[in-house]
N, CA, C, O and CB atoms as a CASP TS submission, in Angstrom:
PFRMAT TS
TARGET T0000
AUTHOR 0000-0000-0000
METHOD Language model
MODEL 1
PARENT N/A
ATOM      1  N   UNK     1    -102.038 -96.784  92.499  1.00  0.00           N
ATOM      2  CA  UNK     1    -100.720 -97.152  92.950  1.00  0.00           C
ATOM      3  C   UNK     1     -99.848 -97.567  91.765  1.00  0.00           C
ATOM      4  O   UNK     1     -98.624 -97.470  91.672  1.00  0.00           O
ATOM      5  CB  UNK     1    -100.806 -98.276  93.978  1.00  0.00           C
ATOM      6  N   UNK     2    -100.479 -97.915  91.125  1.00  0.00           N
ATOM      7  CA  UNK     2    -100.265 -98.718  89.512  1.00  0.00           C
ATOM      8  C   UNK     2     -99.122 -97.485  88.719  1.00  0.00           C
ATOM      9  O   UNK     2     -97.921 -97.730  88.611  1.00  0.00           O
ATOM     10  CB  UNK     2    -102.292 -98.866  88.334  1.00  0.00           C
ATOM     11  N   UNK     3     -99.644 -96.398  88.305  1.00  0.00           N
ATOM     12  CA  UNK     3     -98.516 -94.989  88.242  1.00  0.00           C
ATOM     13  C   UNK     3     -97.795 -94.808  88.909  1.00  0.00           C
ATOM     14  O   UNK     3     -96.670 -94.723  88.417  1.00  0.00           O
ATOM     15  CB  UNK     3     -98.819 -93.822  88.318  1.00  0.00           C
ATOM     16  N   UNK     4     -97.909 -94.623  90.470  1.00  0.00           N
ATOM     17  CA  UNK     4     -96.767 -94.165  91.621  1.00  0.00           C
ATOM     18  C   UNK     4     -95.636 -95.291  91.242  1.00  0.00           C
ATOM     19  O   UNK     4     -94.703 -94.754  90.644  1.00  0.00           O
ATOM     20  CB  UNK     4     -97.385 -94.308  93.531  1.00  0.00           C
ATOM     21  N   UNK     5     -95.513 -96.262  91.365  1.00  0.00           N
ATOM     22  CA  UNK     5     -94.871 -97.158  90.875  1.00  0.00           C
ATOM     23  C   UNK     5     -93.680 -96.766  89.687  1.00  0.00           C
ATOM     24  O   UNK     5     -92.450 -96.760  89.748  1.00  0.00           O
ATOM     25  CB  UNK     5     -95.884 -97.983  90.470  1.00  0.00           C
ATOM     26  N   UNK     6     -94.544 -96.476  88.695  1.00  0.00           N
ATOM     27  CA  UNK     6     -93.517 -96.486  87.245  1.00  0.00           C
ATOM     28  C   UNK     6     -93.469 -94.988  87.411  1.00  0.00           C
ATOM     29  O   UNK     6     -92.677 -94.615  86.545  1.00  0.00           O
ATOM     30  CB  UNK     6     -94.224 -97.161  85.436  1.00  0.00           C
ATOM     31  N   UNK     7     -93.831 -94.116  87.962  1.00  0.00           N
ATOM     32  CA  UNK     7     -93.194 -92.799  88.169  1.00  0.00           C
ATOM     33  C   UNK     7     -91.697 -92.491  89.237  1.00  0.00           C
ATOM     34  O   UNK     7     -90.650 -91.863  89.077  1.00  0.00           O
ATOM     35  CB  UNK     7     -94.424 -92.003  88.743  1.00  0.00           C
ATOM     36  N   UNK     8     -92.287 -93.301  90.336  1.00  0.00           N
ATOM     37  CA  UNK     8     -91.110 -93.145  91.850  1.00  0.00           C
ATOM     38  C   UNK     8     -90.531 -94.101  91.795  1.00  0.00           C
ATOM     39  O   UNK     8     -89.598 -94.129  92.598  1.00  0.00           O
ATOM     40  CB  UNK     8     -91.594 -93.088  93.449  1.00  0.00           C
ATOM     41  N   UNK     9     -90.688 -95.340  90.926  1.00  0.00           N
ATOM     42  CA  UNK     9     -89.713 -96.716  91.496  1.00  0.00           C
ATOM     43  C   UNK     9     -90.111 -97.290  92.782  1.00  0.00           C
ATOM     44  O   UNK     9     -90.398 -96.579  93.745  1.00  0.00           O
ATOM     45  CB  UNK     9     -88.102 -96.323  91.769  1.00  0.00           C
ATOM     46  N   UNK    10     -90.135 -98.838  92.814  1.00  0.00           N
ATOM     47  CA  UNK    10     -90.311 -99.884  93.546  1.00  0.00           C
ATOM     48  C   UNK    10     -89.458 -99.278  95.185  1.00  0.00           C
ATOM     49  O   UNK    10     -89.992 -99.410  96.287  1.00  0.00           O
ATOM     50  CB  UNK    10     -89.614-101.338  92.617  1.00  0.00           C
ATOM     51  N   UNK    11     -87.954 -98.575  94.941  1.00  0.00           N
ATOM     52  CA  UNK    11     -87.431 -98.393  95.962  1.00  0.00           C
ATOM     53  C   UNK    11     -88.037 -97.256  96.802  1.00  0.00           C
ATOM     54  O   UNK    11     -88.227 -97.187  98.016  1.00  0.00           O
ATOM     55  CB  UNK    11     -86.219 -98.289  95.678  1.00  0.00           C
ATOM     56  N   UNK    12     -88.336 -96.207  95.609  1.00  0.00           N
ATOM     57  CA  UNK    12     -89.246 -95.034  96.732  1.00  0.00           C
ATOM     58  C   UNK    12     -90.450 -95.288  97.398  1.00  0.00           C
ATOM     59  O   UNK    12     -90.790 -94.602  98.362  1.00  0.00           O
ATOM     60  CB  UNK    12     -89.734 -93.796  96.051  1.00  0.00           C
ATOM     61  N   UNK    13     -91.160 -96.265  96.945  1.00  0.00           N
ATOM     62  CA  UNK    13     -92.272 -96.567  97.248  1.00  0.00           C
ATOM     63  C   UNK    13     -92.413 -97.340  98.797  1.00  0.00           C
ATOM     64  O   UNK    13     -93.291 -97.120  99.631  1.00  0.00           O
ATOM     65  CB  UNK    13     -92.691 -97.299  96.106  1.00  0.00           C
ATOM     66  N   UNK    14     -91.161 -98.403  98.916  1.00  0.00           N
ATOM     67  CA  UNK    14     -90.881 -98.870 100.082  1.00  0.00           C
ATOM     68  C   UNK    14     -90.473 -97.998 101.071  1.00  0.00           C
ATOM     69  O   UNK    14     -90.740 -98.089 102.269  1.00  0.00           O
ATOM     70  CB  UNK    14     -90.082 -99.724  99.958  1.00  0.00           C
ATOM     71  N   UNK    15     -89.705 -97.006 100.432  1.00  0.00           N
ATOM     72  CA  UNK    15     -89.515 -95.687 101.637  1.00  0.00           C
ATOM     73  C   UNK    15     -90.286 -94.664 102.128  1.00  0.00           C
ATOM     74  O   UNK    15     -90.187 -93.914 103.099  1.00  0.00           O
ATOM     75  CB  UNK    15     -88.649 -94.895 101.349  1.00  0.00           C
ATOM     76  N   UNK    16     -91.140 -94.815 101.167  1.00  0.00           N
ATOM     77  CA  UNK    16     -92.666 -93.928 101.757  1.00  0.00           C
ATOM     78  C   UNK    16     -93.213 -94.648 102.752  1.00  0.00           C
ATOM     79  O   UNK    16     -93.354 -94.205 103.892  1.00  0.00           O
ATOM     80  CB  UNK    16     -93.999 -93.731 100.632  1.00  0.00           C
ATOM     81  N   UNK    17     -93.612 -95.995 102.319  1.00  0.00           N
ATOM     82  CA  UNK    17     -94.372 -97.014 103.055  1.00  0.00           C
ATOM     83  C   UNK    17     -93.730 -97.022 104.537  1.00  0.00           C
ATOM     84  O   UNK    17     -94.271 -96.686 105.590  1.00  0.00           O
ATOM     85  CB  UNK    17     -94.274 -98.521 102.287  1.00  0.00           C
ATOM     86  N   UNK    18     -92.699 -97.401 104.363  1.00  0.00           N
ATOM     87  CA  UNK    18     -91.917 -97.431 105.800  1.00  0.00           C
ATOM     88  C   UNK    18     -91.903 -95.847 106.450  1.00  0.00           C
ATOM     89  O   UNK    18     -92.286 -95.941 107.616  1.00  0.00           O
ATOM     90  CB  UNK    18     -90.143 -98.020 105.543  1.00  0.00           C
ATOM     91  N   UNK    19     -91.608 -94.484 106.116  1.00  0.00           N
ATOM     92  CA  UNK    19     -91.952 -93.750 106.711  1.00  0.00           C
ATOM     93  C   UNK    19     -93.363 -93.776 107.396  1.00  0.00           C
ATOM     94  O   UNK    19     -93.580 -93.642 108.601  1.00  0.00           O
ATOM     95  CB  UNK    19     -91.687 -92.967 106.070  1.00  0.00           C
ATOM     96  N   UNK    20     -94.221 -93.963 106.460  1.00  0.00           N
ATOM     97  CA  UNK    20     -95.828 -94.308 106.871  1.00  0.00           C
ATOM     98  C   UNK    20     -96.110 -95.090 108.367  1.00  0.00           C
ATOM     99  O   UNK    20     -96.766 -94.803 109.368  1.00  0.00           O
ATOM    100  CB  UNK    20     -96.475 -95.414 105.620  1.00  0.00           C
ATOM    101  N   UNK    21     -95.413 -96.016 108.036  1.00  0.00           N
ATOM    102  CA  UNK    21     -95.750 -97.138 109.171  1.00  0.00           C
ATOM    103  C   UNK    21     -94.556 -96.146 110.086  1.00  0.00           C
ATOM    104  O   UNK    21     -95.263 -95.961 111.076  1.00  0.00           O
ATOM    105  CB  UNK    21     -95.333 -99.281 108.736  1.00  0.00           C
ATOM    106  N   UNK    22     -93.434 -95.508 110.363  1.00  0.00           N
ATOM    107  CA  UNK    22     -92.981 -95.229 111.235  1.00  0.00           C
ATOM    108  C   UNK    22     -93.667 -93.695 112.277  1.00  0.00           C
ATOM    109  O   UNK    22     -93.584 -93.315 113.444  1.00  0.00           O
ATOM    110  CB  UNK    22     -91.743 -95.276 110.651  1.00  0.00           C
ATOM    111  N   UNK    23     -94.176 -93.327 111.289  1.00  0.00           N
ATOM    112  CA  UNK    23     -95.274 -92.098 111.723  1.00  0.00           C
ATOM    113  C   UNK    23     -96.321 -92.231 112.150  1.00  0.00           C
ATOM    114  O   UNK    23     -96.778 -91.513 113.039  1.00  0.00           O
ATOM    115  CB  UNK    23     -95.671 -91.337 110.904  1.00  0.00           C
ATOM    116  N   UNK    24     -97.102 -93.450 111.455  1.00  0.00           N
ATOM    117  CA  UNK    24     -98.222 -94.123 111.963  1.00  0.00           C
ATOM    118  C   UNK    24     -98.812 -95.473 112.328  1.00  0.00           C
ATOM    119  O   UNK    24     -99.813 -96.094 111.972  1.00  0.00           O
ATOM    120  CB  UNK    24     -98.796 -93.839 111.406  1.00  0.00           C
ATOM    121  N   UNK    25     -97.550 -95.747 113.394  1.00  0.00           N
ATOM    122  CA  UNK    25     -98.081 -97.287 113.426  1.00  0.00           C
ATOM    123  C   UNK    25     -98.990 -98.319 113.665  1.00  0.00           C
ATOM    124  O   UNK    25     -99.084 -99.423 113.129  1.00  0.00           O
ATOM    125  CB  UNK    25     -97.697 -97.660 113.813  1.00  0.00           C
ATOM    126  N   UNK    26     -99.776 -97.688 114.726  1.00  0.00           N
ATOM    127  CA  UNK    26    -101.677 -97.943 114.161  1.00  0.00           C
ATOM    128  C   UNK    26    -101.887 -97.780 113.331  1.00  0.00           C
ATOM    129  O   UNK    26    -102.886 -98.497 113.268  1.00  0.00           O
ATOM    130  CB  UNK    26    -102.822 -97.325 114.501  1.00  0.00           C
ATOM    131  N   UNK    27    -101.795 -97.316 112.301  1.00  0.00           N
ATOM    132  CA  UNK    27    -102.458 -96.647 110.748  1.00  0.00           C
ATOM    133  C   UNK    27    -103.780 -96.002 111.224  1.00  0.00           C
ATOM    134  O   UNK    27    -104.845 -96.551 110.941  1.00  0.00           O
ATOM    135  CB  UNK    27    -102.890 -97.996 109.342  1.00  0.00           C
ATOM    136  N   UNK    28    -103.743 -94.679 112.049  1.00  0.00           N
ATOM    137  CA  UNK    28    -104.977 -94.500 112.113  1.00  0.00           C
ATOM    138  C   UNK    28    -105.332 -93.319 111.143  1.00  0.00           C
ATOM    139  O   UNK    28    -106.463 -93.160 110.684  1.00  0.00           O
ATOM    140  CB  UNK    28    -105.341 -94.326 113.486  1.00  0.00           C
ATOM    141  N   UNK    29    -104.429 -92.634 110.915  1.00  0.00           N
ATOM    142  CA  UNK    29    -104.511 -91.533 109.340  1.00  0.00           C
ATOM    143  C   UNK    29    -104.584 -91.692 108.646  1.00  0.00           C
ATOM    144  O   UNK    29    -103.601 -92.051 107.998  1.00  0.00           O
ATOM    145  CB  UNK    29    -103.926 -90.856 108.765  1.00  0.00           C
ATOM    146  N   UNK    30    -105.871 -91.580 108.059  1.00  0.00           N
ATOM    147  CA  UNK    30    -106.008 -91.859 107.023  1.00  0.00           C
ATOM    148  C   UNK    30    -106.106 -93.592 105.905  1.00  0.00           C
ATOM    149  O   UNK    30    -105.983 -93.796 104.697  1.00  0.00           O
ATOM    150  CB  UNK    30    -105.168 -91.050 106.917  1.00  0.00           C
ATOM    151  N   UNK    31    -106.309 -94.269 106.793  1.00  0.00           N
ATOM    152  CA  UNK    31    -106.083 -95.713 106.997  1.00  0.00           C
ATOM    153  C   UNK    31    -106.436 -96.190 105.204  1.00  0.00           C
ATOM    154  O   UNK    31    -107.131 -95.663 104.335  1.00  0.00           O
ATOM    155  CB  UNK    31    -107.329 -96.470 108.441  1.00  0.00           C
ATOM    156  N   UNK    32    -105.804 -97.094 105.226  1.00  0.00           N
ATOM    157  CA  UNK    32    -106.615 -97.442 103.528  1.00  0.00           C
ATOM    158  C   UNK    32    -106.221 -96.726 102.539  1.00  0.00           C
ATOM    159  O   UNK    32    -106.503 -97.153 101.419  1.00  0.00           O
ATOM    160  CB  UNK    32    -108.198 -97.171 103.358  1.00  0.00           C
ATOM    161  N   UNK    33    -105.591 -95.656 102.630  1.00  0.00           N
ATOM    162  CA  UNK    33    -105.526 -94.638 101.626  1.00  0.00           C
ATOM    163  C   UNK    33    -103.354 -94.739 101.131  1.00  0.00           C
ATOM    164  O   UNK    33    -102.335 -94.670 101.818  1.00  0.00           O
ATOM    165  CB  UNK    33    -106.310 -92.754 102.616  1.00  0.00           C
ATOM    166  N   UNK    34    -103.588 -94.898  99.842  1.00  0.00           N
ATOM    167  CA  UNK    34    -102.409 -95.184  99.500  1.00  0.00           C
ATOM    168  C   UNK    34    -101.768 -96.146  99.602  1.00  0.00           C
ATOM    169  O   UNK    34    -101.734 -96.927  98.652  1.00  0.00           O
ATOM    170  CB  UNK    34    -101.878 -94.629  99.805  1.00  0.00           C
ATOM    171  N   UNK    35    -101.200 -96.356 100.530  1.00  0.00           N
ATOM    172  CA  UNK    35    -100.441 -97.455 101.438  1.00  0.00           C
ATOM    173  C   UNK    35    -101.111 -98.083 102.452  1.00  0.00           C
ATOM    174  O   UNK    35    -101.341 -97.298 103.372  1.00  0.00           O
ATOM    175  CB  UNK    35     -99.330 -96.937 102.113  1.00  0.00           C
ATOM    176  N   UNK    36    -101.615 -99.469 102.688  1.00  0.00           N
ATOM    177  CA  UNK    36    -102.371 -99.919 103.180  1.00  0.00           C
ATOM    178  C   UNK    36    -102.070-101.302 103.644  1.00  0.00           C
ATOM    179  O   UNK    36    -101.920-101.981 102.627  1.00  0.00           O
ATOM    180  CB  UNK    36    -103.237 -99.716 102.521  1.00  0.00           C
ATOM    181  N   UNK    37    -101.950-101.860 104.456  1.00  0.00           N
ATOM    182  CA  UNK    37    -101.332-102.603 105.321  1.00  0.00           C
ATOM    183  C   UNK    37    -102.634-103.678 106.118  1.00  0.00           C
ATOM    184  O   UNK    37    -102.316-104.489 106.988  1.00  0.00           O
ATOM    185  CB  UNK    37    -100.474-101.501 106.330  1.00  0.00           C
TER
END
């Protein structure tokens, strides 16, 4: 996550995350992986 960071920026990263959680709000895809809650 440590790269994604200084590659995409703090702001893209929150907009992935939040797509994430809006696609999967159980987190049952793939759970743990990437973005993890």
């Amino acid at each position: 996550m440590q790269f994604m960071e200084e590659e995409h920026g703090e702001d893209a990263l929150a907009l992935m995350r939040s797509l994430k959680h809006a696609f999967d709000p159980n987190n049952i895809l793939n759970p743990g992986k990437i973005f993890a809650w």
